[in-house]
C-alpha positions in Angstrom: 100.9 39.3 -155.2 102.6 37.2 -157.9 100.0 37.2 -159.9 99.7 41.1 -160.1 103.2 41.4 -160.5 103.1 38.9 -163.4 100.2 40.8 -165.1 102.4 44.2 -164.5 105.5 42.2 -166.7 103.1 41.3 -169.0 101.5 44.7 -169.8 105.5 46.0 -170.2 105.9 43.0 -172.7 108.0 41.4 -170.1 106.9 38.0 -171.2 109.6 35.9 -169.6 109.7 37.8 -166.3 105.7 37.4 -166.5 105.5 33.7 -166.9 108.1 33.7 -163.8 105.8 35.4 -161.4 102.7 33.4 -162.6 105.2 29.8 -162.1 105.4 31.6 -158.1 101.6 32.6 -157.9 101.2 28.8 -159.5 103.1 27.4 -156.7 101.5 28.5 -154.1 97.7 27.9 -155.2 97.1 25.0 -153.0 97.0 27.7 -150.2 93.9 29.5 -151.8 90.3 29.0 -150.0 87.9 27.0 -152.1 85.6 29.9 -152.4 85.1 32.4 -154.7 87.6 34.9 -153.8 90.1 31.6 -154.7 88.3 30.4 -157.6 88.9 34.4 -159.4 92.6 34.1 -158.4 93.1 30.9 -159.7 91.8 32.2 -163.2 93.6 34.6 -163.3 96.9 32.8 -162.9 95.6 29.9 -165.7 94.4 32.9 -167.7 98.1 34.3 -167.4 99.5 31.7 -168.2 97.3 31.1 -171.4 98.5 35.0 -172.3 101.8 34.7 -172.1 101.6 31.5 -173.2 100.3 32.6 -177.0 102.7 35.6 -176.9 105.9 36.4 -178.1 108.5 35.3 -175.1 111.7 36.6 -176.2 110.4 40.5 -175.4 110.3 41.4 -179.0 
């Protein structure tokens, strides 16, 4: 769920509020299954982090 919400900040250029939700969806990634279904969401929370990481954070 974080990590959809995160992506949803991020497409609204809501960096900061992004990188929040993808610090919760980080948190609780040692509850994923070691399969492939966990491997896509872990990605995708690295892969938002990486985004929001080489954007602009102050919302401008």
């Amino acid at each position: 769920m974080y990590l959809n919400v995160g992506k949803c900040h991020e497409d609204l250029n809501d960096f900061d509020n992004a990188r929040k939700n993808y610090e919760l969806a980080h948190s609780y990634i040692h509850f994923l299954p070691d399969d492939g279904y966990g491997k896509m969401i872990k990605d995708g929370i690295l892969n938002g982090f990486a985004r929001v990481k080489s954007s602009n954070t102050n919302g401008d």
